[in-house]
C-alpha positions in Angstrom: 8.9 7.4 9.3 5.0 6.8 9.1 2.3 8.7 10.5 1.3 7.1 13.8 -2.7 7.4 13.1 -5.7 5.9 15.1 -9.3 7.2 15.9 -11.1 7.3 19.2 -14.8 7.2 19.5 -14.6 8.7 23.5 -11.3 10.6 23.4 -10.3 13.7 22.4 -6.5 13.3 20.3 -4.1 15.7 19.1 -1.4 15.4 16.5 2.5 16.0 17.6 4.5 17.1 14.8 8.3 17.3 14.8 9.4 17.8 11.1 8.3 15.9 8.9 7.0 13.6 11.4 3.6 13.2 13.1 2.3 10.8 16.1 -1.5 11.1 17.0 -1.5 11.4 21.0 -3.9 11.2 23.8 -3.6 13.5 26.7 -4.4 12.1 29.5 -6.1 13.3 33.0 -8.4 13.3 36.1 -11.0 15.0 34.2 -11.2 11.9 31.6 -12.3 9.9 34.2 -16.1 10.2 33.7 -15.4 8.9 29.9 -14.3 5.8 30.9 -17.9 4.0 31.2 -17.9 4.8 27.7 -14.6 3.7 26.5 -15.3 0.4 28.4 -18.8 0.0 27.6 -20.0 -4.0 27.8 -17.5 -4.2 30.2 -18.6 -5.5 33.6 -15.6 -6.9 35.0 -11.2 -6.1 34.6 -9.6 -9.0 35.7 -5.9 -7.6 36.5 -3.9 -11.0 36.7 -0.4 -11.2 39.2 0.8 -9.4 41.3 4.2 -8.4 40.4 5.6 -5.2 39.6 2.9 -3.8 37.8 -0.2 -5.4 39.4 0.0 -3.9 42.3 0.1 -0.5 40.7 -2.8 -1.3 37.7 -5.4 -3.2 40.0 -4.8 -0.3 42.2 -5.0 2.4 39.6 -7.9 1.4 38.1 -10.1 0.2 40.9 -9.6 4.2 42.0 -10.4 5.6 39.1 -13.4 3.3 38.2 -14.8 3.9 41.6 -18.6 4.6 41.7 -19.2 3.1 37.9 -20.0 -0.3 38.8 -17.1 -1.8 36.8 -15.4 -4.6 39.4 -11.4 -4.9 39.0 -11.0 -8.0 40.7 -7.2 -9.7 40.7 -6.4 -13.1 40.1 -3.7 -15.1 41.0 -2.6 -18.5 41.3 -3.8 -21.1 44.3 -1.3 -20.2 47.1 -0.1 -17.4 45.7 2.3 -16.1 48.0 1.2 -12.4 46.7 -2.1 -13.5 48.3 -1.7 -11.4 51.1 -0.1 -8.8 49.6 -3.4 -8.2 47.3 -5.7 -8.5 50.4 -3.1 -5.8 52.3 -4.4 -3.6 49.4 -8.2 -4.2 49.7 -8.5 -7.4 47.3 -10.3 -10.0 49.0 -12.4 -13.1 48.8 -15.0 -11.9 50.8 -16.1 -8.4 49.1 -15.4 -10.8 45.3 -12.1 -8.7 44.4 -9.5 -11.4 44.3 -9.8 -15.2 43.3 -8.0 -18.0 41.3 -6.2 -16.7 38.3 -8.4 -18.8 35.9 -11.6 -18.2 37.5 -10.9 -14.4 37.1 -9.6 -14.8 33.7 -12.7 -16.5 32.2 -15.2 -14.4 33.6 -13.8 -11.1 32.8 -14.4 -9.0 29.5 -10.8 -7.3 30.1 -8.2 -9.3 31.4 -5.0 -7.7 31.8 -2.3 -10.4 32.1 0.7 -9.2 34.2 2.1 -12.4 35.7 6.3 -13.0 34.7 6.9 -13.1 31.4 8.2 -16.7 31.9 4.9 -17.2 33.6 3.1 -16.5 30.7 5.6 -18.3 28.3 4.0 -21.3 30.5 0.8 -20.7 30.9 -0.7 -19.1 28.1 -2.2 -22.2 26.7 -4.1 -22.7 29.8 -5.0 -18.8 30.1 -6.3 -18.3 25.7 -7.8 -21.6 26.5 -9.8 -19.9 29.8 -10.4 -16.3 28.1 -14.5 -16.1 27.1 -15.0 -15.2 23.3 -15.6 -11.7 23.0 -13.4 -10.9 25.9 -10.2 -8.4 25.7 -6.5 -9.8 26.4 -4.4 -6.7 27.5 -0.8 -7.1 27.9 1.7 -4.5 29.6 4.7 -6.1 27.7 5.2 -7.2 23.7 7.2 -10.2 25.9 4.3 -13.0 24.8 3.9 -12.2 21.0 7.8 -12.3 20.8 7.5 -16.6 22.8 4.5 -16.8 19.9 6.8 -15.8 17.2 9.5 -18.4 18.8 7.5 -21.1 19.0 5.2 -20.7 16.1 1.9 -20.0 18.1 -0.8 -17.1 17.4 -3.4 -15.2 20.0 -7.0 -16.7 19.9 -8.5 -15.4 17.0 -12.3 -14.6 18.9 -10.2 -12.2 21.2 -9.4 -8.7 21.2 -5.7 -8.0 21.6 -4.2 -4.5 23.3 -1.9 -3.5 25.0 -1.1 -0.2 27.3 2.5 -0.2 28.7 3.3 2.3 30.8 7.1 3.6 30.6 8.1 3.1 34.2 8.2 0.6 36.8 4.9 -0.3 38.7 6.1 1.5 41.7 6.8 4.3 39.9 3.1 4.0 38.2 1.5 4.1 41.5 3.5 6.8 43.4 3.1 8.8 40.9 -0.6 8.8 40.7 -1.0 8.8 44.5 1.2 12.1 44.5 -0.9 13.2 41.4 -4.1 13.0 42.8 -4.7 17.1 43.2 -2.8 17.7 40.3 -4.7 16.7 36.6 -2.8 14.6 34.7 0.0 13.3 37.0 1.4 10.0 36.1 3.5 7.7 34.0 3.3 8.1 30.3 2.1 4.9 28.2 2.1 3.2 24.9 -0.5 1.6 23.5 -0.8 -1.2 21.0 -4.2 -3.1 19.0 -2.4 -6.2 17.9 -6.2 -7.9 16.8 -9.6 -6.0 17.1 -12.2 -8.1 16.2 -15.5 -5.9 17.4 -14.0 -2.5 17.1 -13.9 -1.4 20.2 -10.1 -2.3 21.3 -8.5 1.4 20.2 -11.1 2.9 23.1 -11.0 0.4 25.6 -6.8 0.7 25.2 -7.2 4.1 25.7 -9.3 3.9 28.4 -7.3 1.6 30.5 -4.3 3.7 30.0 -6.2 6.8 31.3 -7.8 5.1 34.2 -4.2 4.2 35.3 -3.1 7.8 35.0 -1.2 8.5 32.4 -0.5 11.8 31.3 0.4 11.0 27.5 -0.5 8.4 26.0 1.2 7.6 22.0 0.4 4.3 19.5 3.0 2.0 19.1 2.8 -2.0 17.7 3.2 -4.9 20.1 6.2 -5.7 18.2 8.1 -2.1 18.2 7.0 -2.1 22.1 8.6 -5.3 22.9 11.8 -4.4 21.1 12.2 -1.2 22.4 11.4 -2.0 25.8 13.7 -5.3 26.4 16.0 -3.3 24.1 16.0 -0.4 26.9 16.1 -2.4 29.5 19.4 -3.6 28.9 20.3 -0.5 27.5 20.6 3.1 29.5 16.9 2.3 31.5 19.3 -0.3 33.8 22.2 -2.1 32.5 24.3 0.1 30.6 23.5 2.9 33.9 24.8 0.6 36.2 27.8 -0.3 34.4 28.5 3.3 33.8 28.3 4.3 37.2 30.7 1.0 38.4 33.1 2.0 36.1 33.4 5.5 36.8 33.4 5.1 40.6 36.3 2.3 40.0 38.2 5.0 37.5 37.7 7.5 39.9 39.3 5.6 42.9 42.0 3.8 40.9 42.9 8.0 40.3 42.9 8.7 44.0 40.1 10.0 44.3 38.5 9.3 48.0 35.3 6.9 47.9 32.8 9.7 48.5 33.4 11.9 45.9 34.1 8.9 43.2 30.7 8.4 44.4 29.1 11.8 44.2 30.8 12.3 40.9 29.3 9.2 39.3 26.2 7.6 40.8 25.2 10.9 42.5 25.9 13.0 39.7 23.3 11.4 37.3 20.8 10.1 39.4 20.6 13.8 40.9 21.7 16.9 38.6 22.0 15.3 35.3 18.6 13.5 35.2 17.4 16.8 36.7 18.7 18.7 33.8 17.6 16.3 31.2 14.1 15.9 32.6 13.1 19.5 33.0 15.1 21.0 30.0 16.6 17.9 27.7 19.8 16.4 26.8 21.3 19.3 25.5 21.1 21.5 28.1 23.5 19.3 30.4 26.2 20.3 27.8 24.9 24.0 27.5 25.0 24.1 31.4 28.5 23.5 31.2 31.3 26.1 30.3 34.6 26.3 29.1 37.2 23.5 30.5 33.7 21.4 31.4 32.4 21.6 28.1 35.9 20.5 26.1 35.7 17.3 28.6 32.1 17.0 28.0 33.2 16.6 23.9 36.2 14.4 24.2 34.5 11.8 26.8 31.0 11.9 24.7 32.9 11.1 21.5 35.0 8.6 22.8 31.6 6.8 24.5 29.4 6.4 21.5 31.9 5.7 19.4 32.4 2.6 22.2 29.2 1.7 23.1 27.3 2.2 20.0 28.5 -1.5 18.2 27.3 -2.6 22.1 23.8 -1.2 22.1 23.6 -2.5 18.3 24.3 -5.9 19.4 21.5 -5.7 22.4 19.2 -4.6 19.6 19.8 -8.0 17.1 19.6 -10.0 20.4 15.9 -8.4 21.2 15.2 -8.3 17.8 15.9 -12.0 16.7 14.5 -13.3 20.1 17.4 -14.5 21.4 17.4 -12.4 24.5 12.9 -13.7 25.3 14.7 -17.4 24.7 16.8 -16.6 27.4 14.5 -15.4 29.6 12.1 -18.5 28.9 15.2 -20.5 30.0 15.9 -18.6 32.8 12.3 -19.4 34.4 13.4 -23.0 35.1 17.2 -22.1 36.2 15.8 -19.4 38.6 14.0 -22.0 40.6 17.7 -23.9 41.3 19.8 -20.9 41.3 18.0 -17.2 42.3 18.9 -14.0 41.5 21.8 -12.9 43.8 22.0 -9.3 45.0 23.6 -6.8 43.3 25.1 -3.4 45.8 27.5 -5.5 48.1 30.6 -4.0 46.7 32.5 -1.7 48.7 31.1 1.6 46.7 27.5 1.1 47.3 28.6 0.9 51.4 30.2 4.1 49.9 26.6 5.1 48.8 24.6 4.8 52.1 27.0 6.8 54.0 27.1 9.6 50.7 23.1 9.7 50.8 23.2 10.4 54.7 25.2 13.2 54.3 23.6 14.7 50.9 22.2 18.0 52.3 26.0 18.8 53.4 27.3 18.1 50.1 25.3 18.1 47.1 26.5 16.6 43.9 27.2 18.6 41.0 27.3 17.9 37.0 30.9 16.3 36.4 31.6 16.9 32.6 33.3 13.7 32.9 30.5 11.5 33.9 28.1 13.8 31.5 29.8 12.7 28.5 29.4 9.0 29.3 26.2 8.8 30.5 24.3 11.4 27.3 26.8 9.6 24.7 25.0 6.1 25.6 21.6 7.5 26.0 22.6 8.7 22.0 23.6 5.8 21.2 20.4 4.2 22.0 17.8 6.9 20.5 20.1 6.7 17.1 19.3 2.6 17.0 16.0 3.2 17.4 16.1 5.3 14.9 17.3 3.5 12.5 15.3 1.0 13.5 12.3 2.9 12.5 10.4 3.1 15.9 8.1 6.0 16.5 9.5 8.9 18.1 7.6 9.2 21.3 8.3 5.5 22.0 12.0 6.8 21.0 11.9 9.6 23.7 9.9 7.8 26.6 12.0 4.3 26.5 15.4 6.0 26.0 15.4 9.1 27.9 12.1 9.6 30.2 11.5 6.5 31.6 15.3 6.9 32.7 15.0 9.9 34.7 11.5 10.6 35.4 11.2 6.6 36.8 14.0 4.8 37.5 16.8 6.9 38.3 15.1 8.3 41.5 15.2 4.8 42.7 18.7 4.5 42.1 19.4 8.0 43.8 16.9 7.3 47.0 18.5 3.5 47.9 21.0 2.1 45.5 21.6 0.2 42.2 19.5 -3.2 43.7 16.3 -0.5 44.6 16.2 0.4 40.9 17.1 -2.6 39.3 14.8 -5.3 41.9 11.7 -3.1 41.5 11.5 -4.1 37.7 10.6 -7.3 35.8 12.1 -10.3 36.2 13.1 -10.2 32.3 14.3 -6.8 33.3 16.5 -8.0 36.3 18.2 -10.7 34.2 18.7 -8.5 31.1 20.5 -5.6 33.7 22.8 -8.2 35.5 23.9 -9.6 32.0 24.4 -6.5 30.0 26.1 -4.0 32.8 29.0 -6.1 32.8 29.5 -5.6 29.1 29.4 -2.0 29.6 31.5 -1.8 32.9 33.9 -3.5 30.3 34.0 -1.3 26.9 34.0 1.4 28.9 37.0 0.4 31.1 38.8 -1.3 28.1 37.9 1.3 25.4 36.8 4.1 26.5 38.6 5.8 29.8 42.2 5.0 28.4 41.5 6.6 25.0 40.6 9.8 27.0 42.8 9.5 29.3 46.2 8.5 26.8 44.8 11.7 24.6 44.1 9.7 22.1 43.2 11.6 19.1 38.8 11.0 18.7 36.7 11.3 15.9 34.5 14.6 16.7 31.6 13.5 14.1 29.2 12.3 17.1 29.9 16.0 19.1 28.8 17.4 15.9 25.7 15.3 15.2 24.5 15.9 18.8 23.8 19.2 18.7 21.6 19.0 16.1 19.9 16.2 17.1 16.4 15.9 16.4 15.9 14.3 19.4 16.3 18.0 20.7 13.0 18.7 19.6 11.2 15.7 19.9 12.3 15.9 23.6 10.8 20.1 23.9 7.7 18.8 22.4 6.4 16.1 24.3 7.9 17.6 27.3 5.1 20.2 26.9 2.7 16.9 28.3 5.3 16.9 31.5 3.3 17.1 34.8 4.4 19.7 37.3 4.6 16.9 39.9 8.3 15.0 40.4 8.2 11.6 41.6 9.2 11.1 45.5 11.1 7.9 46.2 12.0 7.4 50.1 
């Protein structure tokens, strides 16, 4: 792997090494707030445009923390928007000049952060790089529109600066977290941040400077490219749809043993959503094996090596279809086929029922670590660092989009209200990419994997031995010393 290098004119960096690997960093906080002026000097006006998942959060973010500097955030949206309401319910209106018609605000902004759908964007972005004033600053939250580009042959304006800042967690997560931050420095969701074309100089700073207006804690360079892979890679991955066909399957396995509903419940969904994400966010992967002993350990070792041996040809495949574009082509398809047919729920079987009454009763019976479920859930988070490893992306974007965002974002959602909580809070292109991938998993792990444990098949011990090794062990220990003392509260 390279050195991750870039220089800041306004903020202070520091230099993570983990071997023979180093990643220049940006630690973030509420005491970087006075540098912003700086970092987005000649900037008058942030236009934050939609308001989906993550505009809410951003507009909202930044406004706060660019209070008192004179530099407007106004939001832009579409002419009968029904999110018009929504962005007024949050202080964005027409009459103090903080909300208008998405082209309007895009061509008179010097920063315009374009978070509208992704197969929004696959629409419009003629009409948006036609509207975008030379000079000004295109920020994107997602690699999703260089990847349509790269499909259909098409570039960025080349008398615009390019960035992106994309923080590793849902827009919920991105505000709750700095709301619940505000007395503590540094509370927030970590971000990456890209220069995909800088044509003045100043796009490293003003990158950095939106990522630690919206609070980030830690903020690490990636490419728009890596980010896009990574992140629709993820998505599909452990972050949603391989977590929701894990926990399916092991609640179905469970009761098909004779196991009553509320325990196959506790043991799967509560289990990781609660102890195991616990363990892994406070202490790593590792220690959810170490915590373990004897008898829990051996069935830690025979599930994990039967899983990745599974999954890992799975999680391969997710990563050629992200990589090759198949999986944004889908998406851009989807746009049209979601206006005939939309997204249908997803917790109306009989376990997530299960679920309401489990999470009524949790502080009369709190879940513990089943070795069982352990070994399923770490093997595929394994899985997924090791392709993006061998994949070459930097290790912080390894760590944050494989195991971090997981349990510091998203799994609290699951655990406060359900599989739909989690997965409807994210992305569009997220929501199609869980529903069409958790099936796959519900059915290599139910085909493959629970009747070669439980027929004592005889398992290759290779990925037992690799994991304890793991590099991502210390990558993991290291950038958990950026972790905020404050935990995310979802109701």
């Amino acid at each position: 792997m390279t050195k991750q290098d870039f220089t800041s004119n306004v903020f202070e960096t520091e230099t993570l090494e983990v071997g023979n690997h180093a990643e220049k960093v940006v630690r973030g906080g509420r005491d970087l707030l006075p540098l912003l002026p700086k970092a987005f000097a000649g900037i008058g006006q942030i236009g934050v445009i939609g308001w989906g998942s993550q505009g809410p959060a951003q507009a909202q973010n930044l406004r706060d923390s660019l209070a008192g500097t004179g530099i407007k955030v106004k939001v832009g949206l579409r002419a009968g928007s029904s999110s018009m309401d929504g962005a007024r319910g949050a202080g964005f209106t027409e009459e103090n000049g903080t909300l208008g018609e998405m082209l309007d605000v895009v061509s008179e902004s010097d920063l315009v952060i374009l978070l509208i759908s992704d197969a929004a964007q696959a629409e419009l972005y003629p009409q948006i790089f036609d509207a975008l004033k030379p000079g000004a600053t295109l920020g994107l939250s997602h690699g999703f529109l260089l990847c349509h580009l790269q499909n259909v042959g098409d570039t960025f304006p080349d008398d615009v600066n390019v960035i992106a800042v994309c923080p590793k967690g849902m827009g919920p997560s991105v505000r709750r977290l700095y709301e619940q931050g505000k007395e503590v420095n540094g509370a927030g969701i970590n971000a990456s941040f890209a220069v995909e074309q800088d044509i003045d100089g100043r796009a490293t700073d003003i990158a950095l400077g939106w990522s630690v207006g919206l609070g980030s804690p830690y903020t690490f360079l990636t490419t728009l490219e890596s980010e896009y892979k990574s992140d629709i890679f993820g998505e599909r991955a452990i972050l949603l749809g391989a977590v929701h066909g894990i926990v399916e399957s092991l609640y179905r396995r469970s009761t098909e043993h004779g196991v009553d509903p509320e325990t196959a419940f506790r043991t799967s969904v509560e289990a990781i959503t609660g102890p195991i994400s616990q363990a892994i966010s406070k202490s790593g992967i590792k220690s959810v094996y170490e915590n373990l002993s004897g008898d829990g350990q051996k069935a830690f070792e025979r599930t994990y090596n039967a899983t990745y041996k599974a999954v890992l040809p799975l999680i391969e495949e997710i990563y050629d279809e992200v990589s090759t574009g198949n999986e944004v082509r889908s998406v851009v398809k989807a746009g049209d086929r979601l206006k005939r047919f939309p997204m249908g729920v997803i917790d109306r079987s009989p376990m997530w029922r299960v679920g309401e009454k489990v999470r009524d009763e949790r502080a009369q019976h709190e879940a513990s670590v089943d070795p069982f479920t352990a070994g399923v859930y770490c093997a595929t988070m394994m899985a997924q660092i090791d392709v993006l490893i061998e994949h070459g992306h930097p290790y912080s974007e390894i760590a944050n989009e494989s195991v971090i965002e997981a349990v510091d974002s998203l799994n609290p959602y699951m655990h406060a209200r359900g599989v739909a909580y989690m997965v409807d809070n994210c992305s569009t292109t997220a929501r199609l990419g869980s529903r069409k991938w958790a099936p796959r998993f519900d059915y290599t792990l139910m085909e493959e994997v629970f009747p070669a444990v439980d027929e004592g098949d005889e398992l290759d011990e290779q990925p037992i031995r690799e994991f304890s090794d793991h590099v991502i062990h210390d990558v993991l220990a290291t950038v958990g010393e950026f972790r905020p003392s404050v935990d995310i509260f979802v109701e």
